[in-house]
C-alpha positions as CSV (number, residue, x, y, z in Angstrom):
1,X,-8.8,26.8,34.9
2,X,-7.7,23.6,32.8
3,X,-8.2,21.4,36.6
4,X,-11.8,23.1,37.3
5,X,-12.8,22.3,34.1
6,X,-11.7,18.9,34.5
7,X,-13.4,18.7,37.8
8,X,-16.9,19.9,36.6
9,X,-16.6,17.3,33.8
10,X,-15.8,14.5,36.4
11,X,-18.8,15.8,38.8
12,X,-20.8,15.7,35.5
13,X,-20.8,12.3,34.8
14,X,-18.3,12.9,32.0
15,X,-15.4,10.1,31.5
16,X,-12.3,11.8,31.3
17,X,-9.0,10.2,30.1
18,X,-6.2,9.2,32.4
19,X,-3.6,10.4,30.3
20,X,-5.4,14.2,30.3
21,X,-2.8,16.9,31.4
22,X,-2.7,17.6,35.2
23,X,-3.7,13.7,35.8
24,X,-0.9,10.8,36.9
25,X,-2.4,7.3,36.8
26,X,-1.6,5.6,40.4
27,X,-0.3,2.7,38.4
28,X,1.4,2.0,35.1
29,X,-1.0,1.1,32.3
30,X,-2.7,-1.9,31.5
31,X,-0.1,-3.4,28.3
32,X,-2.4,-4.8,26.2
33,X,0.1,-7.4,25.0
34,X,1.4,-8.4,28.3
35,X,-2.7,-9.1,28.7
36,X,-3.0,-11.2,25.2
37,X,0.0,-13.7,26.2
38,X,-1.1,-14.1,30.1
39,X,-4.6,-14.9,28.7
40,X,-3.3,-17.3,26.2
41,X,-0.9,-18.8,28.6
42,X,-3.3,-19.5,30.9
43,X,-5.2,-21.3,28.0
44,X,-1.9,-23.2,27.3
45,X,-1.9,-24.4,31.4
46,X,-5.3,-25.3,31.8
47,X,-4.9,-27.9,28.8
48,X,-2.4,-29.4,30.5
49,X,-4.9,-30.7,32.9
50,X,-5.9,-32.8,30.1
51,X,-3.1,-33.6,29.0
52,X,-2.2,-35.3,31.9
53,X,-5.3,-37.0,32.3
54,X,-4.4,-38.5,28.5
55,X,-0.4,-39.1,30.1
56,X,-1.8,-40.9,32.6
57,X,-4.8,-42.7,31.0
58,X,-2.7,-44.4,28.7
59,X,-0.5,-45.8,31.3
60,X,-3.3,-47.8,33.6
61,X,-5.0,-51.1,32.2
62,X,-7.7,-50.4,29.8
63,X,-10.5,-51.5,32.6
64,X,-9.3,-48.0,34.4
65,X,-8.6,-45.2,31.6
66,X,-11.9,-43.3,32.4
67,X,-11.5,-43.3,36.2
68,X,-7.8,-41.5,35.3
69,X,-9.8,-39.1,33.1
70,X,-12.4,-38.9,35.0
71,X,-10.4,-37.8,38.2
72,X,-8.6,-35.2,35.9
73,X,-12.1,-33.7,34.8
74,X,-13.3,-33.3,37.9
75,X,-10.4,-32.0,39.3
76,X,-10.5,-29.3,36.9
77,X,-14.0,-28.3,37.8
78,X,-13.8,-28.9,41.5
79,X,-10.9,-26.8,42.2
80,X,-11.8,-24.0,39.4
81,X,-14.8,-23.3,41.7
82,X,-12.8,-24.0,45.2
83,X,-10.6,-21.2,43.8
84,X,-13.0,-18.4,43.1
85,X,-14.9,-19.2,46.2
86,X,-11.6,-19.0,48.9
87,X,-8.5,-20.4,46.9
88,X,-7.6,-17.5,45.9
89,X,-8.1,-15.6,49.1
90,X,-6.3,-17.8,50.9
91,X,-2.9,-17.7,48.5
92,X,-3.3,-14.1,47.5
93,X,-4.9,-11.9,49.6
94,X,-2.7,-9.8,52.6
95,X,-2.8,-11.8,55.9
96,X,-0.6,-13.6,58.1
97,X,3.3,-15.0,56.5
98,X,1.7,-18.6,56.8
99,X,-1.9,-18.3,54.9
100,X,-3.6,-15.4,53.3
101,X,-7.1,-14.1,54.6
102,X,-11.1,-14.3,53.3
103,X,-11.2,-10.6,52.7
104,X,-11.2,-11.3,49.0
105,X,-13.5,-14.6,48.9
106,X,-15.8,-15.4,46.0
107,X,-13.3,-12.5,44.4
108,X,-14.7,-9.3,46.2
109,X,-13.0,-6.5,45.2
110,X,-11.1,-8.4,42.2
111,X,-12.3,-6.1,39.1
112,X,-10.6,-4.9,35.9
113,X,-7.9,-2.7,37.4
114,X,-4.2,-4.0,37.4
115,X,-3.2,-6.7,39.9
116,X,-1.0,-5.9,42.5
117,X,1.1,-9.0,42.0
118,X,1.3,-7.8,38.1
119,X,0.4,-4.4,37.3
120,X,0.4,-4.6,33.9
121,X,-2.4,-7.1,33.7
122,X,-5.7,-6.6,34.9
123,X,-6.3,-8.7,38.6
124,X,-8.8,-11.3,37.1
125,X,-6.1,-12.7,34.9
126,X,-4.0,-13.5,37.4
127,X,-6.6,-15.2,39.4
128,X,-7.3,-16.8,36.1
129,X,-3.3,-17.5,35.3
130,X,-2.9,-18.6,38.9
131,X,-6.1,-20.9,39.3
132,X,-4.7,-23.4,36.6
133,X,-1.8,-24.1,38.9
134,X,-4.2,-24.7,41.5
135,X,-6.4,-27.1,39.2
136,X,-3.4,-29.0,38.4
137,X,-1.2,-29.5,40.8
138,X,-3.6,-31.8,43.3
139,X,-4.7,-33.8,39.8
140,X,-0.4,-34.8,39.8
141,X,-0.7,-36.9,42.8
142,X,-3.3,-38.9,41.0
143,X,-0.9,-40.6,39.8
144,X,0.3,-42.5,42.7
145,X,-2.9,-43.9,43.4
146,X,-4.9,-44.6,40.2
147,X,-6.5,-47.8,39.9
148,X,-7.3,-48.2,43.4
149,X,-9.0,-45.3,45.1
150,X,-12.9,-44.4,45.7
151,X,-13.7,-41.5,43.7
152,X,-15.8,-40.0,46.6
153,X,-12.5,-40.5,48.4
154,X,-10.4,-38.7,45.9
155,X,-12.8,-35.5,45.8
156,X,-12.5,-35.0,49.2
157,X,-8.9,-35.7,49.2
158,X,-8.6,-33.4,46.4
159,X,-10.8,-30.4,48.1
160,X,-8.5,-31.0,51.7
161,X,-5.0,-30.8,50.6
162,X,-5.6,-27.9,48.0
163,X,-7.6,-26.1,51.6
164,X,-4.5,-27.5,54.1
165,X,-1.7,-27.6,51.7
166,X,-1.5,-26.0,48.7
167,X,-3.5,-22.9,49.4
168,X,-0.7,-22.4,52.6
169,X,2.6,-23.3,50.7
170,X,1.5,-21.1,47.4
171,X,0.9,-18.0,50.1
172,X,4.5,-18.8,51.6
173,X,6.6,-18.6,48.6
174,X,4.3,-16.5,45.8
175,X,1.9,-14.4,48.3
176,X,2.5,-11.1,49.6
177,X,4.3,-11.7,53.3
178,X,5.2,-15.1,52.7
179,X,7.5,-16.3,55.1
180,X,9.3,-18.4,53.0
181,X,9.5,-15.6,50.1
182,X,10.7,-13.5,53.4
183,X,13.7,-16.0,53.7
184,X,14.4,-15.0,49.8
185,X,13.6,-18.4,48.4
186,X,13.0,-18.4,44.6
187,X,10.3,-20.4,42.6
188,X,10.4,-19.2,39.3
189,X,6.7,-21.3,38.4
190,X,6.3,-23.6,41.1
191,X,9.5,-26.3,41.5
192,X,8.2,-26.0,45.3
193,X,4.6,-24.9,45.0
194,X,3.5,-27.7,42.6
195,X,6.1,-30.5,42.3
196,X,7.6,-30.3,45.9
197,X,4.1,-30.6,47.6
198,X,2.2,-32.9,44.6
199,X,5.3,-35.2,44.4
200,X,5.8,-35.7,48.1
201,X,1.7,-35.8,48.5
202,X,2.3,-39.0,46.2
203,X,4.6,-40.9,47.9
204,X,2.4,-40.7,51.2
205,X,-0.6,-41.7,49.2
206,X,1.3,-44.5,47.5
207,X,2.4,-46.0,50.7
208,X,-0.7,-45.3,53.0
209,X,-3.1,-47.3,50.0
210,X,-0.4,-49.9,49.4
211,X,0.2,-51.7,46.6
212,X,-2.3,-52.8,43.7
213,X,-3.6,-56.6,43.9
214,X,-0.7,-58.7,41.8
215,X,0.6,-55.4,41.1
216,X,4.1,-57.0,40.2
217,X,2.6,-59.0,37.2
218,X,0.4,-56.2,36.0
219,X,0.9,-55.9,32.2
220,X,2.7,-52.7,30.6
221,X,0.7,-49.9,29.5
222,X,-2.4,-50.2,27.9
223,X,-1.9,-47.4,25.6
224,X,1.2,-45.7,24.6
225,X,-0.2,-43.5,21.8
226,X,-2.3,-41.7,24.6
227,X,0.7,-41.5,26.8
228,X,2.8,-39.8,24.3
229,X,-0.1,-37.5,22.9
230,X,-0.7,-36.4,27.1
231,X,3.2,-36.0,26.9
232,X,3.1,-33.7,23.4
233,X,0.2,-31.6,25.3
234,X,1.8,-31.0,28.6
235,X,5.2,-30.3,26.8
236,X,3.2,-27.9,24.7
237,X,1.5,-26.0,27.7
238,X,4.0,-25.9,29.7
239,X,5.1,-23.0,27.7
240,X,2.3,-21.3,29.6
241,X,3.1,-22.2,32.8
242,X,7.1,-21.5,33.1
243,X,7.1,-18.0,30.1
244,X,3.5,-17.4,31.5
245,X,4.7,-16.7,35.0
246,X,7.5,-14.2,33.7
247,X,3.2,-11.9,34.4
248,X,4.3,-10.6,30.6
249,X,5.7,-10.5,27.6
250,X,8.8,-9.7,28.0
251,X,12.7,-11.1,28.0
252,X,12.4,-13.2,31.0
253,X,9.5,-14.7,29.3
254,X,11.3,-15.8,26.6
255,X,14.4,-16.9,28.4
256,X,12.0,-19.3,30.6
257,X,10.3,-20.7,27.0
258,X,13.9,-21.6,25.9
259,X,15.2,-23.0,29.2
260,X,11.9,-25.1,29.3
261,X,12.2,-26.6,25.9
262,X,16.2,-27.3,26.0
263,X,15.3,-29.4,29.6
264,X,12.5,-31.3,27.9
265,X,14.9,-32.1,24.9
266,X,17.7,-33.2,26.5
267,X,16.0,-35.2,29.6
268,X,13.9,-37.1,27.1
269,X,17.5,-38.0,25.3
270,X,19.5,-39.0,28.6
271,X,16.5,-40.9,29.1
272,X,16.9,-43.1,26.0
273,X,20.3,-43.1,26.5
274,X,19.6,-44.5,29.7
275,X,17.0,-47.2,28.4
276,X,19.5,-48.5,25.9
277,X,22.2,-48.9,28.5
278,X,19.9,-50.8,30.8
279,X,17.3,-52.8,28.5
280,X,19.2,-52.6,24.8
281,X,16.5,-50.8,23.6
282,X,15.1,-46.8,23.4
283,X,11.6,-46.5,24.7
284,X,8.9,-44.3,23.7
285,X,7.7,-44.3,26.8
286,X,11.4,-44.0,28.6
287,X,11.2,-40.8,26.3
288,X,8.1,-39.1,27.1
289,X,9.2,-39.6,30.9
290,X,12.3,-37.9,30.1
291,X,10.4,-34.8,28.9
292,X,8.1,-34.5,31.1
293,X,11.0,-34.9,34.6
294,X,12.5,-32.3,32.2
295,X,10.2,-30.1,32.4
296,X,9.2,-30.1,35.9
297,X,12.7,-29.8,37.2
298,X,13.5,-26.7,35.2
299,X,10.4,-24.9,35.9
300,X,11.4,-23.4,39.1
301,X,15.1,-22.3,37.8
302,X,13.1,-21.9,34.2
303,X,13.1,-17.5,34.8
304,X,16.6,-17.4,36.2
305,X,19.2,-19.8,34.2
306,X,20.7,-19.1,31.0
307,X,20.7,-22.1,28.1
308,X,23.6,-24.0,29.4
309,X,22.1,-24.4,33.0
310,X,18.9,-25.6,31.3
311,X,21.2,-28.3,29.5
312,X,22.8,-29.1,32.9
313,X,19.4,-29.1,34.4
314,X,17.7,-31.5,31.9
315,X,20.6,-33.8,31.8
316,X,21.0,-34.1,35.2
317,X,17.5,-34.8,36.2
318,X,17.3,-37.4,33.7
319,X,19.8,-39.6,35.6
320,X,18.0,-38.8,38.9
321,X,14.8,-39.4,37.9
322,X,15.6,-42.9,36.3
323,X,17.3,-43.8,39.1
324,X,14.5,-43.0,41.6
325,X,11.9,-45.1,39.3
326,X,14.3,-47.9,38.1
327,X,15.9,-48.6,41.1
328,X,14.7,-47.1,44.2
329,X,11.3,-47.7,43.4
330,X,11.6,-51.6,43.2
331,X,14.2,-51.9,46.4
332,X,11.3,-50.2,48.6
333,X,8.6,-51.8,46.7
334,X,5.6,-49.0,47.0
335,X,3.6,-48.8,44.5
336,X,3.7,-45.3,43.0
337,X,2.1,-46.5,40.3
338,X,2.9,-43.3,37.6
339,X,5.6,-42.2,39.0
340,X,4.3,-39.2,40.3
341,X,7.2,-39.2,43.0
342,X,9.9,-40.3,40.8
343,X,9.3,-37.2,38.0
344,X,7.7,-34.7,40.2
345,X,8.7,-35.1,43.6
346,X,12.5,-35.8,43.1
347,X,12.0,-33.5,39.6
348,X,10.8,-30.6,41.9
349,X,13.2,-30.9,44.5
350,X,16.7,-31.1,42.2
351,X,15.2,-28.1,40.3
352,X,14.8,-26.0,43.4
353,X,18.0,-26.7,44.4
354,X,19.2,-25.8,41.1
355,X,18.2,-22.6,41.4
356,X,20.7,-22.2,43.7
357,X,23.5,-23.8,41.4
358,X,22.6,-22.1,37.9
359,X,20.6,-18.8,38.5
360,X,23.1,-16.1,37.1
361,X,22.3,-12.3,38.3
362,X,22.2,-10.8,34.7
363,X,18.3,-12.5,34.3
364,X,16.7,-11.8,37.0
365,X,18.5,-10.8,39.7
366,X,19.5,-14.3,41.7
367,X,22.7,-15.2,42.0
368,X,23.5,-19.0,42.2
369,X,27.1,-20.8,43.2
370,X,28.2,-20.3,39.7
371,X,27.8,-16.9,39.8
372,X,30.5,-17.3,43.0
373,X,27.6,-17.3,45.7
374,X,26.3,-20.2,48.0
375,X,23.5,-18.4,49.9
376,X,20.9,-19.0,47.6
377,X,21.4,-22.6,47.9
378,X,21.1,-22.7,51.2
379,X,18.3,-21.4,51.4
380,X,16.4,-22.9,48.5
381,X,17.5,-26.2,50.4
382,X,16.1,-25.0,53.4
383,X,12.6,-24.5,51.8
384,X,12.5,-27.8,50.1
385,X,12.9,-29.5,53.4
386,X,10.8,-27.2,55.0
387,X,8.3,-27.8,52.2
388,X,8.5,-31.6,52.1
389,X,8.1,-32.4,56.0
390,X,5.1,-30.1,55.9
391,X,3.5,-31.9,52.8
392,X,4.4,-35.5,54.2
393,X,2.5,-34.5,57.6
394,X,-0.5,-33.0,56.6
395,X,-0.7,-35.5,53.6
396,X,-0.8,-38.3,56.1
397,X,-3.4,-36.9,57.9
398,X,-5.9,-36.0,55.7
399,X,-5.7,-39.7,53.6
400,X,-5.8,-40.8,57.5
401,X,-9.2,-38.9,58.1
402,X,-10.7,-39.8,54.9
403,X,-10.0,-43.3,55.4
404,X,-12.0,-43.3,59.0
405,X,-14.3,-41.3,57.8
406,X,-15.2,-42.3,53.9
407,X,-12.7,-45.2,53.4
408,X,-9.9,-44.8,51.0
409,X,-9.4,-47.8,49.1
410,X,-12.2,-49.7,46.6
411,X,-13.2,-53.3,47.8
412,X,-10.6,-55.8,46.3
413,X,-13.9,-57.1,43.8
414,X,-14.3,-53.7,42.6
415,X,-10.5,-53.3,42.1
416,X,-10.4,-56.5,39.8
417,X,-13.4,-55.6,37.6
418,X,-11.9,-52.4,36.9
419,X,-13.0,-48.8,38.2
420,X,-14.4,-47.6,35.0
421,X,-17.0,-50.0,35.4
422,X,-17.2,-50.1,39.3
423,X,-17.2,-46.7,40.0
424,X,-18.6,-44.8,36.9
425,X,-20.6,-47.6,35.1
426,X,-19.0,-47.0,31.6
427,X,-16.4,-49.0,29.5
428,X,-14.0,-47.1,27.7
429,X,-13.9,-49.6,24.6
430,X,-17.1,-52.0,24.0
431,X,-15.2,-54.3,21.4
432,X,-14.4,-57.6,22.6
433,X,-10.7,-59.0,22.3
């Protein structure tokens, strides 16, 4: 009787509670918590867009701040709308191991129901969650290239590489099928997805453009305070993007919040170290640097190492990192002009190694050499340099095709007048010196 009264209700129009007696709910509840911190830490990763723009901004000459921020902006718009329209389709949605499908373009069929990559969440939050990763990670390689590129050329390589290469790697390791998730690789917030590809993206950029005019007398940067403020912001969201892709609030949440602040501490200290060694004097900037390779290195290991493999993490990348920018750099002599390669490139790739070296079983399940095995090593190596010659090639070709086609680089007259003024008609300071 209690189920045909139920059913008459139902045929009735009458809402009737999933947790009635006689009822199961297909999936677990909605946790209204695990909802509050994936909505806030999606807040935290979208201000790291920026944050970045103020990291970088304060590193160009002052005749090129607002291009930097400018690029940032957009990026953030541009590829907000890219995603709802196909980004997400193509990461997300079931379809082949190598990219995902349309069948949930412009987010058909994405409502208020749980998601099925977190089904304690509704679905739109992880599109949300997810699309800041997407808006950020193509703004990264901005980096390499600042100072020197069209902007028309810069939204179209922006809109290409997110279609050809991020939208394909993020399905391979994070999407359902994914080959390379298939092969049991492990990226705990993107040490592959983001830095891998955005790093490696840079050093093709770098090199392809060449160098800026008289870029070895070009003065140091124009404004540290903005540097370190960018730095304080994207150390602050990043909170959101490692414990924010634990999908909830729970212990491997907080485990990747305190494995992504020990790496920021003690890379931005090795880095100081390092300065005084070399120069006989601790840099702010040296410092921010630190932090930030700090905390792109941990953020694929971020969900599976304890403390002490954050330590080893931070402190390791430090040394790598300052080698990269202080030495290889200058021997080769491209002109990665922020370093986007140096942090996040070389930052990405030791971290997703490390995940091979420091994940211990009792987080989450992966077991690393120090936890006596080698086979996750082996194969987070294999996906890095899977990842990398993919990124290099496709990278190359889409600057390639926007050069024929739009032109890449600004005239050299433009260059030396400054992009804020050549490309966007506005100064960023009207005093005079």
């Amino acid at each position: 009787m209690r189920r045909l009264f139920i059913g008459i209700l139902l045929a009735s129009g009458f809402s009737v509670p999933l947790f009635a007696q006689g009822m199961v709910s297909a999936h677990p509840p909605i946790s209204a918590g695990d909802t509050a911190w994936m909505l806030m830490s999606t807040a935290l990763v979208m201000l790291m867009t920026p944050g970045l723009a103020f990291f970088y901004g304060g590193l160009v000459r002052k005749k090129n701040v607002l291009g930097v921020l400018m690029q940032c902006m957009m990026a953030l718009a541009v590829l907000s709308v890219m995603w709802v329209l196909v980004g997400y389709s193509l990461s997300f949605a079931t379809g082949t191991p190598y990219i995902g499908s349309l069948k949930l373009a412009g987010l058909v069929g994405i409502g208020m129901g749980p998601s099925l990559y977190a089904p304690k969440i509704p679905a739109i939050v992880f599109v949300l969650f997810e699309m800041m990763f997407a808006v950020i990670t193509p703004a990264l390689v901005a980096g390499a290239f600042v100072e020197r590129m069209k902007f028309s050329a810069y939204i179209a390589f922006i809109v290409l590489w997110s279609l050809v290469v991020y939208y394909p790697v993020c399905h391979w390791v994070w999407g359902k099928g994914g080959w390379l998730a298939a092969m049991g690789v492990r990226d705990f917030a993107g040490g592959i997805v983001v830095h891998i590809t955005a790093g490696f993206a840079a050093l093709v950029t770098a090199v392809y453009i060449g160098r800026r005019k008289n870029s070895l007398h070009i003065p140091t940067p124009h404004n540290l305070p903005f540097t370190v403020l960018g730095a304080a912001i994207l150390w602050f969201g990043w909170f959101g993007f490692n414990a924010g892709s634990a999908l909830g609030a729970n212990a491997i949440s907080a485990n990747a919040f305190l494995a992504t602040n020990t790496s920021a501490a003690i890379a931005a200290i090795v880095w100081a170290i390092l300065d005084r060694i070399t120069t006989g004097k601790s840099t702010l900037l040296g410092t921010a640097t630190g932090a930030v390779a700090g905390l792109a290195t941990v953020t694929p290991a971020s969900g599976f190492v304890t403390v002490w493999g954050a330590l080893a993490i931070g402190a390791s990348t430090a040394l790598i990192c300052y080698f990269m920018i202080a030495a290889v750099k200058p021997k080769f002599k491209f002109d990665d002009t922020l370093d986007a390669f140096g942090v996040h490139g070389m930052g990405g790739l030791w971290g997703t190694l490390m995940v091979g070296v420091f994940a211990v079983p009792s987080i989450d399940g992966v077991r690393g050499l120090v936890a006596g095995a080698a086979r996750q090593l082996e194969v987070q190596a294999l996906a890095s340099l899977i990842t990398v010659a993919y990124t290099v090639v496709a990278t190359f070709l889409i600057i390639k095709l926007i050069d024929v086609t739009l032109g890449v680089r600004v005239p050299d007259r433009e260059e030396a007048i400054g992009l804020d003024l050549a490309q966007h008609n506005e100064r960023a300071y009207t005093l005079v010196d």
